[in-house]
N, C-alpha and C positions, 0 to 999 in steps of 0.2 A: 497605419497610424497606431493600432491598437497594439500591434507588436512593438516600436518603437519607444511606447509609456512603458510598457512592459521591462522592456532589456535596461530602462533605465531606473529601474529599480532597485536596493543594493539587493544580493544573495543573504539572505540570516535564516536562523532557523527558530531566533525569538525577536521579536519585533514589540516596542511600547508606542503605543498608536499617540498621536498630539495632533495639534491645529493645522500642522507641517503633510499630515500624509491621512486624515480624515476629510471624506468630501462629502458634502451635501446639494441636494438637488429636489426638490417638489416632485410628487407621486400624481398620478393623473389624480387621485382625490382631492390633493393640496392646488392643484391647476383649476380644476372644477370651485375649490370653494376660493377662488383669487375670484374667478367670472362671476362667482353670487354674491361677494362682498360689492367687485363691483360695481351690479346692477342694485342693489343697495343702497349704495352711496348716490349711485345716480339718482335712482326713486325719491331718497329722501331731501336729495336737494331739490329736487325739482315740486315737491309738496310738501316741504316744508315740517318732516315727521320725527320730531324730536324722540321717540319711541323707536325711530327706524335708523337715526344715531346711534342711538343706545347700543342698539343690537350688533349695527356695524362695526363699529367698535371694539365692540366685546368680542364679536367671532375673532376677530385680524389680533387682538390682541394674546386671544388662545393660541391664535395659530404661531406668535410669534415665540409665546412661552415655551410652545411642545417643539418648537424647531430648536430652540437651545439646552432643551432636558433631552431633545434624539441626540444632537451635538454631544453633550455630556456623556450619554450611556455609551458611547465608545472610546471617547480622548482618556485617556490616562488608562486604559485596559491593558494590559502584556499577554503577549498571548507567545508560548513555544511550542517547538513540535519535536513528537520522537520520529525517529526515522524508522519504516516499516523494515521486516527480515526479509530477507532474499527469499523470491517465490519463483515458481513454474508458470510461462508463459500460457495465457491463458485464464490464471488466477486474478482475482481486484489484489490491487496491495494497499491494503490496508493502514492506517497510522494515526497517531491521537494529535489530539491542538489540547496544550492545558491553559486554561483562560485563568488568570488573577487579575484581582480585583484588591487593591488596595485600601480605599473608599469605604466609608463605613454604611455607604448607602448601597442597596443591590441594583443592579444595572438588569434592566428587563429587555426580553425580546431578542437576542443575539443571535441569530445565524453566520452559518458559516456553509461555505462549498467551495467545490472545484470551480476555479473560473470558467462560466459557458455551460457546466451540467446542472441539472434541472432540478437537483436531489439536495434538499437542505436538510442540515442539521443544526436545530432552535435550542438555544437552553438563559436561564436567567444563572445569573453569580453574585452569588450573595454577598453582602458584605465583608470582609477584611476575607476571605475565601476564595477557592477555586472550583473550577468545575473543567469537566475532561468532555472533549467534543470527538467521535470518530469518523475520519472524512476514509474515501475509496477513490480510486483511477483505475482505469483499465490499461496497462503499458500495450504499446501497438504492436515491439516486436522485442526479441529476446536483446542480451546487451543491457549497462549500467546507463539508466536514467534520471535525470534529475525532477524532482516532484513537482509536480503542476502549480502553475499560480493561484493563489490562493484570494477568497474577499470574504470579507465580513461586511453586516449590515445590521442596520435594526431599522423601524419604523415607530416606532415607541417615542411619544404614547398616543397620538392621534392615527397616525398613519398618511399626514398633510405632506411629512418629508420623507425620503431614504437619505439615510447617514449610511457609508459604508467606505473601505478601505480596501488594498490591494497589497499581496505580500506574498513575497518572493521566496519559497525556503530554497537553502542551500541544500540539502537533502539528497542523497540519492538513494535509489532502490538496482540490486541487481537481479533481472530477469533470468534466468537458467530457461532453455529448451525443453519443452514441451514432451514428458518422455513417451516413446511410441509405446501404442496399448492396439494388441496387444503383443507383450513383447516377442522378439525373433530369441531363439537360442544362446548360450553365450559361444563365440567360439572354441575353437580347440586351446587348450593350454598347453604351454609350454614344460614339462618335468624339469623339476631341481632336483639338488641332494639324493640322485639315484633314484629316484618316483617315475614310474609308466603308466599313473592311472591317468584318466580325461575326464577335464573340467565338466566336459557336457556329461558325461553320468552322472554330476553330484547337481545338476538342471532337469534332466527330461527323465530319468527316474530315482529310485533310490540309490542314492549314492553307496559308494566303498565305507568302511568305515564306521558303521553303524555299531551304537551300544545303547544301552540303557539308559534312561535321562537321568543325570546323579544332580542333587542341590546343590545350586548356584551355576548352572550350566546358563548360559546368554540363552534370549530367546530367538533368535536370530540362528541358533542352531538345531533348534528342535526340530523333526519331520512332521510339520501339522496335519499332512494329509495321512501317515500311517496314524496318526493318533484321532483322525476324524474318524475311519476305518475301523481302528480295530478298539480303540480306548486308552491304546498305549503309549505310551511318553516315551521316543525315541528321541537323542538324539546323535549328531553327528559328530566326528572325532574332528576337532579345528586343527589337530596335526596332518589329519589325512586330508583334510578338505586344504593344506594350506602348503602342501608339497607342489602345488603345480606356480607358475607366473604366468598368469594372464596379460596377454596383452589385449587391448581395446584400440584396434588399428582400424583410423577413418577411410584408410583404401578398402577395409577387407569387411564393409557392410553390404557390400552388395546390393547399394543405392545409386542414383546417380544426381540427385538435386540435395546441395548441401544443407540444407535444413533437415531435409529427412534425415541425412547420415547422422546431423548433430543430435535426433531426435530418439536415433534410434542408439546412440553413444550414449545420452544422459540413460535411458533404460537398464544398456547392461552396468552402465556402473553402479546405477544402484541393487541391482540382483546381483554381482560382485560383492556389494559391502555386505550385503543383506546376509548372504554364505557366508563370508567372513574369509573368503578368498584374499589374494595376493594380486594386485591388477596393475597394469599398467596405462597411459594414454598416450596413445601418439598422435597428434594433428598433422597438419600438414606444417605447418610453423612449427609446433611446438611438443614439446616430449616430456612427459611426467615418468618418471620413474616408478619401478612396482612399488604399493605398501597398501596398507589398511588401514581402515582407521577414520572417523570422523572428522579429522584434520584433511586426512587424505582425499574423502569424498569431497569435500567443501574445496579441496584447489581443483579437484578434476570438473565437477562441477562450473567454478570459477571461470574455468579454463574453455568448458564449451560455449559459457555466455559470453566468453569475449575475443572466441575464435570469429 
């Protein structure tokens, strides 16, 4: 049933809350003082306590004021969301809700969470203002997902009701694979343009190619372990480091459960980029071409979250 409310809710990723998609409901406190009004009401009928009116009265009437200022502190609220950056399985992925308030009055008490998790995040919005709320999820496995159902609520000002709302973002987050730590070797590389050195010496020690660190060399090329060593700033020649084509082939990991293979794939390509190597991917579907580059990490990456 609860999944059924759910899917029929639209997809947005900024939602303006009204009469239409705000719900209220009595908090066992607001239940508790319905049962003491009405032994109230009984008592004073039955002896007659004009004093015990009064009171009656008064409470039900509180109670009815603060059920329409909880009402208020969320209808006309807007609330949007950014969509978190692509992380590594295993990570919360993170994302903000920016709450406006149009209303020159401030709206108290606002929570926000993951529909079902236990973890709120409370903030007031001030008048004609915004305020930025940061919600988390855990995604369950690697692959592009779309971001959890969302509720707001408040209790304000007695805590007799909950007001709260449900929203849908369109949103999604791409998960990348979990990359294996700690990592295997990169394979052997392939020589271009007349080159016969291997990838793996420029991995498992000091590579070919070695000069002095000159200003504005990437740091991504420096030798940090000769310079934790000895003090000195080497670094690597990116022509010599960049003679070889790496390929990153899912047959040749020498695993046999395809998560590990993809786990140990996200790995070397990032110790690929990190060198500043020339790499390639092969899946089993799909084949990326050698390059470098930021761009290039982010499709091969891309590529194993949705292998």
């Amino acid at each position: 049933m609860a999944r059924w409310w759910q899917n029929r809710l639209p997809l947005t990723d900024r939602v303006t809350l009204n009469q239409r998609n705000v719900y209220i409901l009595p908090t066992r406190a607001g239940l508790m003082l319905g049962v003491t009004l009405l032994v109230l009401l009984v008592a004073s009928i039955n002896y007659q306590l004009n004093l015990g009116y009064l009171l009656t009265f008064l409470l039900a009437g509180s109670a009815l004021v603060s059920m329409h200022i909880g009402h208020g502190s969320l209808r006309g609220l807007s609330m949007s969301l950014i969509a978190p950056e692509a992380l590594y399985l295993g990570a919360p992925a993170i994302f903000s809700v920016h709450l406006h308030n149009t209303r020159k009055r401030t709206r108290y008490g606002i929570g926000l969470a993951v529909l079902g998790a236990q973890q709120w995040a409370w903030t007031d919005v001030a008048g004609q203002a915004s305020a930025v709320v940061n919600l988390a999820f855990m995604p369950p496995q690697r692959g592009l997902h779309r971001l959890p159902c969302l509720t707001a609520e408040t209790r304000f000002p007695l805590g007799t009701f909950r007001v709260w709302t449900l929203w849908r973002p369109a949103a999604q987050v791409l998960v990348y694979p979990t990359p294996e730590v700690p990592s295997a070797p990169l394979p052997q590389g392939q020589a271009h343009e007349g080159s016969a050195h291997a990838i793996a010496t420029a991995i498992q020690g000091e590579p070919d190619g070695l000069r002095v660190y000159r200003r504005g060399d990437a740091l991504k090329t420096i030798v940090w372990k000769k310079a934790a060593k000895t003090g000195e700033l080497v670094s690597r020649d990116s022509q010599t480091l960049q003679q070889q084509t790496l390929w990153l082939d899912q047959h040749h990991t020498a695993l046999n459960q395809p998560e590990a293979q993809l786990s140990r794939l996200c790995a070397w390509v990032l110790q690929a980029e990190k060198l500043g190597l020339i790499y390639g991917l092969r899946l089993k579907q799909q084949e990326i071409s050698p390059a470098n580059g930021a761009a290039h990490q982010q499709r091969c990456l891309q590529a194993l979250a949705l292998a």
